[in-house]
N, C-alpha and C positions, 0 to 999 in steps of 0.2 A: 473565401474571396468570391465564389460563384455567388453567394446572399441568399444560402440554405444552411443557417445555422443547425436545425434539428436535423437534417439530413446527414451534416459534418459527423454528427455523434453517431449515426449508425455506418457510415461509410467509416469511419476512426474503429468501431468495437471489430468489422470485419477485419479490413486492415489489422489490425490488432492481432486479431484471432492466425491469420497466414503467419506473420511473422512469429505469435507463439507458435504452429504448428512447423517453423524452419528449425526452431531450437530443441524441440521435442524428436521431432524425424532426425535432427543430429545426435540427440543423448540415445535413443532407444533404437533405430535401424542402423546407423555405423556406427552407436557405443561410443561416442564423444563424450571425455568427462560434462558430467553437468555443469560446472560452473564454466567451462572452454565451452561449452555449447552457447550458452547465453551470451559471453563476451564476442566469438565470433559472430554472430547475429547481431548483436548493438552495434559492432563494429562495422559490416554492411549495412546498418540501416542508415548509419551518420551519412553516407553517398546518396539512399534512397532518399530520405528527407530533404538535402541538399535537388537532390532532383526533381522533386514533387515542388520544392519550390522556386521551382523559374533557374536550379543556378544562383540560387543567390542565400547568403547565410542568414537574411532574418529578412519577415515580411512584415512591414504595416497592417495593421487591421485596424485602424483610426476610423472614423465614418461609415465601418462595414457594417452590417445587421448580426447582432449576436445574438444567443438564448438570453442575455442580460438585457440588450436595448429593445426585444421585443416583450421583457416581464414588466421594465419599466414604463412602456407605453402604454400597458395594462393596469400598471397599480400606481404607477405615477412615478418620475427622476428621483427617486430616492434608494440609500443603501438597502433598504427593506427588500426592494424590490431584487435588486442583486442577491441580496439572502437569499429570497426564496425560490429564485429560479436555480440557484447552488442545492439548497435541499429538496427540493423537487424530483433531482435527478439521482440525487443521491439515495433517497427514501426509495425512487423505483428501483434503483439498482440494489440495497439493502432487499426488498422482498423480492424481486426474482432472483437473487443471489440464494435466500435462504430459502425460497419455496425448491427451490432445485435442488439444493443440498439434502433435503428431505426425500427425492425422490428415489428409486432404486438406483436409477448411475449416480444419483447424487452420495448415495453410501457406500455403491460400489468405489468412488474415487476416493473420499475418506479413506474407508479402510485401505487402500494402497498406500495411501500416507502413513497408517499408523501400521500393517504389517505387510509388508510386498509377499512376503513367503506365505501367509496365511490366503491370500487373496488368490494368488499363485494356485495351491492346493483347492482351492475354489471352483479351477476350469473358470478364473476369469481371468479378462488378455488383462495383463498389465500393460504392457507398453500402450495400448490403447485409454486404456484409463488416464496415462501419463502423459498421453497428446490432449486429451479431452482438455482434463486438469489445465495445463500451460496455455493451449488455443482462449481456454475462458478467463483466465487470470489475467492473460495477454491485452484481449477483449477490452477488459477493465481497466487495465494500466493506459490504455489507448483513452476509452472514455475522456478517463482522470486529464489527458494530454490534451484532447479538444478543449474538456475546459476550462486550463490553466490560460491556453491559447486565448479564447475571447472572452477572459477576466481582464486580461494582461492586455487585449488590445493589438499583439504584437505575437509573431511564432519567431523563434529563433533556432538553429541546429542543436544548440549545445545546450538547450533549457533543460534537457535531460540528466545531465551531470550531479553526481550526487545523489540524485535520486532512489537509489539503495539504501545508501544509509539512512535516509530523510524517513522510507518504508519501514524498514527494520527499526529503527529507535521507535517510531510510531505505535509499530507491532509493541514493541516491547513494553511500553510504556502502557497502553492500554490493558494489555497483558495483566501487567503488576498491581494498577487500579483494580480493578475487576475480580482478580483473585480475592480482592480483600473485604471484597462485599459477599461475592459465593465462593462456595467452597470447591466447587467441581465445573469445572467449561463446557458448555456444551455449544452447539452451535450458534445459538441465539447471542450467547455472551460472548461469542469469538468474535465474531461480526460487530457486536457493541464496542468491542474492546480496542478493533481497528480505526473505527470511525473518532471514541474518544481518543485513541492515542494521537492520533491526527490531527486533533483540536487543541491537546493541551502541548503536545510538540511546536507547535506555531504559535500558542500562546508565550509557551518558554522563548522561543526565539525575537519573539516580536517584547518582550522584557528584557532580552540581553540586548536587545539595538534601542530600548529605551533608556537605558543607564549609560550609553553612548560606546558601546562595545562596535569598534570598525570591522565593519563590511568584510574586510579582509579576515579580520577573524573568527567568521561563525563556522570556517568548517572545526576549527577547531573546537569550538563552541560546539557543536553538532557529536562530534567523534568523542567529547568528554560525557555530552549529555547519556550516549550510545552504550558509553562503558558503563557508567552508573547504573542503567535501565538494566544492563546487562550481569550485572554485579549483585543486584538489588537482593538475589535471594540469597545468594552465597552469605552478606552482607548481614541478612537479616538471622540468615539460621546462626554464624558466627557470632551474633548480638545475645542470641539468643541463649546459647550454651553458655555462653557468661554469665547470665543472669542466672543461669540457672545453676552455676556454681557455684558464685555468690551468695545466691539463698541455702546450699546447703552446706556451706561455710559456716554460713551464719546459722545454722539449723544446728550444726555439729556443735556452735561454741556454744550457745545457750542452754544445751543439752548438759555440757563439759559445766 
C-alpha cells in the first residue's frame, strides 16, 4: 500500500523469518509439540495480519504498484509480462536457496533433518540448526504470501487457509514425477520437484474447475488429489508384486 512493491518482498521474507523464529523458540526452548507449535503461531498471526491491516479483513490493491504492473510497463500489458516477473523471483529464490544449501550450515541443517542423533554426536547445536531451518522456510512461505497478494490484487486474512495441504500434495506430487526420471534426490532435484509439484498441482486444479467441478468442492478435490500423491508408492510397489507374480505364475505353468 506504501507503493514499494520490492521492498514488500524483503520486509514479508523478514517478517516471515520472526514468525518462523516464534515456532521454532516454542518447539525447541519450551519443547512445544511441533505441530502445537506451528498452529499456535498461525493462530496469533490471524490477529497480527488483521492488525497490519488497518483492522480490517481484506485490503484492496486495485491501482497499487505491484512487481507485476511495474514488469508490464517494462515489457508491455501482457500475461508474459506477469509470467516473468513470477519467475524472476522465483529462479532468485531457487539459487539462493540451493547455493545455501550447499554451504556448511546449509548441510549442517540437512543433516539434522535426516539424523538429529548423528548431528547431535557432532558437537552441533541442533536446536539452532532447527531455528535456522523454520526462520528460512518461514522466509519463503512469507515471499510466496507477498506474491499471491499483488497477483490477486487484493490481501485478505484467511488467504492462508489450506495452504498445507495445497504445500504437501505440491511436495508430494513433485516428489513422485522426479523419482521417475533419477533414481536418487539430491538437492538440485528436491528443489525441482517443489517448484514442478506446484505447477502441475494448479494445473490439476485449474482442469477440475474446467469440467465444472464447484468451487465448494476442491478441497475435497485437493484432500483426494493429496491421498493419491501420498498413496502413489504403496500403490505402485502393490502393482508391482502382482505383476511379478503373475509372471511367475505364468513361468511356473509353461514350465509344467
Amino acid at each position: 500500500m506504501g507503493g514499494h512493491p520490492i521492498l514488500a518482498l524483503v520486509v514479508a521474507a523478514i517478517v516471515g523469518m520472526l514468525a518462523g523464529g516464534v515456532t521454532a523458540t516454542l518447539q525447541t526452548k519450551f519443547k512445544v509439540n511441533p505441530i502445537l507449535s506451528g498452529i499456535l503461531t498461525m493462530t496469533a498471526l490471524y490477529s497480527i495480519n488483521i492488525m497490519i491491516m488497518d483492522d480490517k479483513p481484506n485490503i484492496s490493491l486495485l491501482g497499487e504498484t505491484t512487481i507485476f504492473t511495474m514488469v508490464k510497463e517494462i515489457l508491455g500489458g501482457n500475461m508474459s509480462g506477469m509470467m516473468i516477473g513470477v519467475l524472476s523471483v522465483v529462479i532468485i529464490c531457487i539459487i539462493a536457496l540451493g547455493l545455501f544449501l550447499y554451504t556448511k550450515l546449509g548441510l549442517s541443517i540437512r543433516a539434522t533433518g535426516d539424523n538429529e542423533d548423528m548431528v547431535r554426536s557432532s558437537s552441533i547445536n541442533v536446536d539452532a540448526m532447527k531455528i535456522i531451518g523454520l526462520t528460512l522456510a518461514n522466509a519463503l512461505v512469507a515471499v510466496s504470501g507477498t506474491l499471491i497478494a499483488q497477483k490477486q490484487s487484493f490481501a485478505d486474512v484467511s488467504m492462508g487457509t489450506g495452504m498445507v495441504v495445497i504445500g504437501i500434495a505440491s511436495l508430494i506430487i513433485g516428489e513422485v514425477l522426479v523419482d521417475i526420471v533419477v533414481k536418487q534426490r539430491g538437492i538440485k532435484a528436491n528443489i525441482v520437484a517443489a517448484v514442478i509439484g506446484s505447477i502441475i498441482y494448479r494445473l490439476i486444479i485449474s482442469a477440475a474447475l474446467a469440467v465444472n467441478i464447484s468451487a465448494t468442492s476442491m478441497k475435497l478435490v485437493s484432500a483426494i488429489i493429496v491421498a493419491i500423491a501420498i498413496s502413489y508408492p504403496v500403490i505402485k510397489s502393490m502393482v508391482g508384486q502382482k505383476i511379478n507374480q503373475y509372471q511367475r505364475q505364468k513361468g511356473g505353468s509353461i514350465d509344467a
